[in-house]
C-alpha positions in Angstrom: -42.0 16.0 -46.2 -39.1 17.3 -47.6 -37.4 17.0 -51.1 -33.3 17.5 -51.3 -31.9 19.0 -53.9 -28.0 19.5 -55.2 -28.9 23.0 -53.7 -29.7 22.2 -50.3 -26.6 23.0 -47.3 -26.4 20.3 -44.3 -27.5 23.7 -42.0 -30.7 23.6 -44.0 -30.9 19.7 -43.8 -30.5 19.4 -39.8 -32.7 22.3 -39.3 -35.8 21.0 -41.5 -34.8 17.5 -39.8 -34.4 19.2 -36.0 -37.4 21.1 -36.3 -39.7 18.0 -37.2 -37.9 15.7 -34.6 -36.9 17.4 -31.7 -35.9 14.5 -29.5 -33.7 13.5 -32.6 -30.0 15.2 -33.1 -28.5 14.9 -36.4 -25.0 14.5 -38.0 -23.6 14.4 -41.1 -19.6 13.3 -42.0 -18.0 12.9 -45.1 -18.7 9.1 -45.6 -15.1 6.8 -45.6 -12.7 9.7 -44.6 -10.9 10.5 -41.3 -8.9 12.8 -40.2 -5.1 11.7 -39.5 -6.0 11.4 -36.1 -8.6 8.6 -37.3 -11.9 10.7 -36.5 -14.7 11.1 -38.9 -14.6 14.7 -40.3 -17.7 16.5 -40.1 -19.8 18.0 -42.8 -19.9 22.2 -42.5 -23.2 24.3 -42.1 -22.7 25.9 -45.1 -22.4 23.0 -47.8 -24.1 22.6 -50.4 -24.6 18.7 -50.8 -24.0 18.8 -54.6 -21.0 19.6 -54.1 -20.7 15.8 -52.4 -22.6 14.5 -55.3 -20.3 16.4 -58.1 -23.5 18.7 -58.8 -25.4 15.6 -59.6 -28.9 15.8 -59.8 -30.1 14.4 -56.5 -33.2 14.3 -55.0 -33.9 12.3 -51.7 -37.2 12.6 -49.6 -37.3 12.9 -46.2 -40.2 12.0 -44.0 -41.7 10.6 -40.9 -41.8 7.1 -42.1 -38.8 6.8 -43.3 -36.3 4.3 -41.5 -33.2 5.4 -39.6 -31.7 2.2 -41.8 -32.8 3.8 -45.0 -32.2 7.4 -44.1 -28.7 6.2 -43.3 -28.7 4.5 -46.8 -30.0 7.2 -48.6 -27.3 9.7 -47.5 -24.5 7.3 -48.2 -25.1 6.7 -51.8 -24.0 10.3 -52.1 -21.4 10.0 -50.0 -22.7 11.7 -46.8 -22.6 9.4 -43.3 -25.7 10.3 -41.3 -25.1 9.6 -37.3 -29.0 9.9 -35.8 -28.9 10.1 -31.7 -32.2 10.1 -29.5 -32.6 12.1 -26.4 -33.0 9.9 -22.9 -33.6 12.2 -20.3 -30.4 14.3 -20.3 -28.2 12.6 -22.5 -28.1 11.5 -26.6 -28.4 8.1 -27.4 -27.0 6.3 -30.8 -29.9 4.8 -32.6 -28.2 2.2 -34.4 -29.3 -0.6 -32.4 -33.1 0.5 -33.6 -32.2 1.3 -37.3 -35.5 -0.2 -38.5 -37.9 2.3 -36.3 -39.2 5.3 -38.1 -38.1 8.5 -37.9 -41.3 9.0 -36.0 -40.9 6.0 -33.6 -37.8 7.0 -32.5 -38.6 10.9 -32.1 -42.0 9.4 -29.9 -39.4 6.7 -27.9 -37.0 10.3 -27.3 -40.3 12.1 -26.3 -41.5 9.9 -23.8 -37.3 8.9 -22.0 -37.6 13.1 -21.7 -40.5 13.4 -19.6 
């Protein structure tokens, strides 16, 4: 398990989250803003998400039983939109059709389409 903190970068975030759940890939966009070309814009490495939050105190936990639904709701109360894709053999998969499986169901589901 893993507690956030206004100090913790997205690099830091998707590695802790990568590391647990390897047939998982995540990223993370600036929720509600596109670029002029209408794409989402994505989060750097390096940021630190209070700087999302306005230094905020934050403090989210991240762990295997969470939902993909309430991960995704977690990060967009501070403004961060979190898109979760699950390996199937040789290609990523959106998860958002399975939003109320675990993070662990999902990593298992990606484990087993890999094989």
């Amino acid at each position: 398990m893993m507690m956030l903190n206004e100090n913790s970068t997205v690099n830091e975030v998707i590695s802790y989250l990568q590391g647990c759940f390897p047939f998982l890939r995540f990223e993370f966009y600036k929720s509600d803003v596109r670029s002029p070309s209408d794409q989402r814009l994505m989060l750097l490495p390096h940021l630190a998400l209070g700087i999302l939050t306005g230094n905020r105190t934050l403090s989210l936990c991240l762990d295997e039983d969470k939902r993909i639904s309430e991960l995704k709701d977690d990060f967009r109360r501070i403004g961060i939109e979190v898109v979760i894709y699950r390996k199937a053999g040789n290609v990523w998969v959106e998860t958002k059709l399975t939003g109320d499986w675990t993070l662990k169901m999902q990593n298992a589901e990606g484990e087993i389409f890999s094989r």
